[in-house]
C-alpha positions as CSV (number, residue, x, y, z in Angstrom):
1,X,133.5,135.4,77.8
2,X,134.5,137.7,80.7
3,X,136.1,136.0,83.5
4,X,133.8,137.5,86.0
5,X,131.1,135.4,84.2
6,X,132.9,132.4,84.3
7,X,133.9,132.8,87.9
8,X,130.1,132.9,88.4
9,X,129.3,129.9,86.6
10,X,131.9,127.5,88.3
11,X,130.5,128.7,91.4
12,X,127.2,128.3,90.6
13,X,128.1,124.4,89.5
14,X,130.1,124.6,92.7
15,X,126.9,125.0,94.5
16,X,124.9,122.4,92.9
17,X,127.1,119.9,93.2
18,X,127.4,120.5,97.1
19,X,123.3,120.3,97.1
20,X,123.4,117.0,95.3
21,X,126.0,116.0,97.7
22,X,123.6,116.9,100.2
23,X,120.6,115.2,99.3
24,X,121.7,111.8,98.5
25,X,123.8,111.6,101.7
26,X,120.2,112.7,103.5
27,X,118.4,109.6,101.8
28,X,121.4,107.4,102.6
29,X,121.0,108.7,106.1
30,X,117.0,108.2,106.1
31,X,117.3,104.3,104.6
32,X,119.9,103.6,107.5
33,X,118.5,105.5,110.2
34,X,115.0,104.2,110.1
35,X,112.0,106.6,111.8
36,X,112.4,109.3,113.3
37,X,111.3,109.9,117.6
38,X,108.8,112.3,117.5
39,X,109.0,114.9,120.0
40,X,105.5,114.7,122.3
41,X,105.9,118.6,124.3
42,X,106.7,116.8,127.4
43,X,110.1,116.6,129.5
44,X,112.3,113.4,129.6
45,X,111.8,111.3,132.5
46,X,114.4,108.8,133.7
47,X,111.6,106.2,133.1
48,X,112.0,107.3,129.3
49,X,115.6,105.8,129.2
50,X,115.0,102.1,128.2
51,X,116.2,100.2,125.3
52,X,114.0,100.1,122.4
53,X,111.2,97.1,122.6
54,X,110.9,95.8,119.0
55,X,107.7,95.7,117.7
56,X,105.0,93.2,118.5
57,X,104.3,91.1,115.1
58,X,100.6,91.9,114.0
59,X,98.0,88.8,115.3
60,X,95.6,86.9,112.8
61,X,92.3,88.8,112.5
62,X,90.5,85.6,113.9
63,X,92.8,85.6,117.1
64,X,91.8,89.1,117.7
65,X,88.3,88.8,117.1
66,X,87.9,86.1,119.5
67,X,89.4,88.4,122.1
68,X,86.8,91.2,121.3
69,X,83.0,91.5,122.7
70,X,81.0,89.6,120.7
71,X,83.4,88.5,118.4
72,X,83.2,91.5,116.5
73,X,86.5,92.0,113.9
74,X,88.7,94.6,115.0
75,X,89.6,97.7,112.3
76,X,92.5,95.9,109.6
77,X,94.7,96.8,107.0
78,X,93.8,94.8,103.8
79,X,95.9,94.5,100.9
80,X,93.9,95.8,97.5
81,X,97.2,95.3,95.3
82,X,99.7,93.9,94.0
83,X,96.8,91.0,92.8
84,X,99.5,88.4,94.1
85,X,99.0,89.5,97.6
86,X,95.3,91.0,97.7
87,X,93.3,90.1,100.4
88,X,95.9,89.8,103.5
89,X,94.9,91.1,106.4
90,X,96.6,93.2,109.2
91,X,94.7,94.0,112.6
92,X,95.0,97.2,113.7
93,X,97.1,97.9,116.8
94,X,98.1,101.0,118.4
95,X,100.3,101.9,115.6
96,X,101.8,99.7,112.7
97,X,105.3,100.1,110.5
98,X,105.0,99.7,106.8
99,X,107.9,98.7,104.7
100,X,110.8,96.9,103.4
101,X,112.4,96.0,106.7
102,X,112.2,92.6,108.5
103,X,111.1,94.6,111.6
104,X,107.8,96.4,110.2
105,X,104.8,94.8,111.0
106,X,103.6,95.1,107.4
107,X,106.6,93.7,105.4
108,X,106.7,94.9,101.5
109,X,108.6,93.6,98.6
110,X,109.2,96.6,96.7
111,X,112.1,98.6,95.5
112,X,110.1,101.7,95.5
113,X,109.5,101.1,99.2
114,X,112.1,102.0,101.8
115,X,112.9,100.2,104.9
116,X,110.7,101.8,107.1
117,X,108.6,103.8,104.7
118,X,105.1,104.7,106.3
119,X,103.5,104.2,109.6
120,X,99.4,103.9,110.7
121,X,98.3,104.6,114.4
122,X,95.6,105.2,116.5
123,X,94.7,108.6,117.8
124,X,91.6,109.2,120.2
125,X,90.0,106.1,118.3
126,X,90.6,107.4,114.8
127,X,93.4,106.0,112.8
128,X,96.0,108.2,111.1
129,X,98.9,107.6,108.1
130,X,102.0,109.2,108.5
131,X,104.8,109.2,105.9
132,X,108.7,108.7,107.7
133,X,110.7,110.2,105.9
134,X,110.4,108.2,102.4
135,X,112.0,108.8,99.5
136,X,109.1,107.7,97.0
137,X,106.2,109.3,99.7
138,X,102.8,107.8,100.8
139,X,99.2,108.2,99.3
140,X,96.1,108.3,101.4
141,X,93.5,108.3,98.6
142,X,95.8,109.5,95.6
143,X,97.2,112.2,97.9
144,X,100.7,112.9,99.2
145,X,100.5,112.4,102.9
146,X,102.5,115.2,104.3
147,X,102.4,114.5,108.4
148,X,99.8,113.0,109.8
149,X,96.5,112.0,107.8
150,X,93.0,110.9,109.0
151,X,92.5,107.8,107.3
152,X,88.2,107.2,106.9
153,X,86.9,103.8,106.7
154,X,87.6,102.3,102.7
155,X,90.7,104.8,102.8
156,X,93.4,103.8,100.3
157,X,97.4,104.0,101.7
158,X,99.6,103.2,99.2
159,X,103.5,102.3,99.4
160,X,105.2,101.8,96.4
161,X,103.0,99.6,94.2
162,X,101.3,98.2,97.4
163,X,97.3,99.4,98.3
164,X,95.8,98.8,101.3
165,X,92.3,100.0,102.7
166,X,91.4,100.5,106.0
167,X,88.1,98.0,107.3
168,X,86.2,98.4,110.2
């Protein structure tokens, strides 16, 4: 073989080794890390600089309902599978974490899941599913969610081997 050839060819492994390199120190960094801020188009205040507040634990649905106008239930998460934990249910908040991490308000056992894998929030009184930055990726209805997704009524999010559906 000529040695221009092989010059080429170590440089070329050269390369891919450097992008593997690259793109398990970016999931590293991702699992640690946790959710990215979002930027919102405004300027930074000084009323912006506060420490983190850690997130509210989602309430019983019956708690919440009781609170409501004529006891109406609020919109929840509901758990379709694993079979083991179908039927638990998670009112709806502003906006709620899904994944593996003690802090998310949805807490999943599953390796495929990463610590702070997916997130569901309300925008002008629609809800939304928004993948952060997993490794594995989130489905809204057997679709990769890409950046923010409308999620319908009886919409499907999964996480890993987990399903929930959004109620109303």
């Amino acid at each position: 073989m000529p040695d221009q050839l092989l010059q080429v060819l170590k440089l070329c492994l050269l390369v891919l080794l450097y992008l593997f390199f690259v793109r398990v120190t970016r999931a590293v960094w991702v699992e640690v890390a946790g959710p990215r801020l979002r930027r919102t188009g405004r300027r930074a205040t000084a009323g912006d600089l506060q420490a983190p507040v850690a997130p509210e634990p989602a309430r019983p649905v019956a708690a919440a309902a009781s609170q409501r106008p004529g006891g109406a239930a609020p919109a929840a998460m509901v758990v379709v599978a694993p079979q083991d934990a179908a039927g638990r249910r998670f009112e709806l908040t502003d906006e709620l974490t899904l994944g593996r991490a003690a802090g998310c308000h949805i807490a999943v056992e599953d390796t495929y899941v990463s610590q702070v894998h997916a997130r569901v929030f309300r925008r002008d009184g629609a809800f939304y599913v928004e993948d952060l930055g997993s490794t594995n990726g989130t489905l809204l209805d057997g679709r990769a969610v890409s950046g923010p997704a409308l999620v319908e009524p009886g919409g499907r999010v999964q996480v890993g081997s987990t399903v929930l559906e959004l109620v109303t």
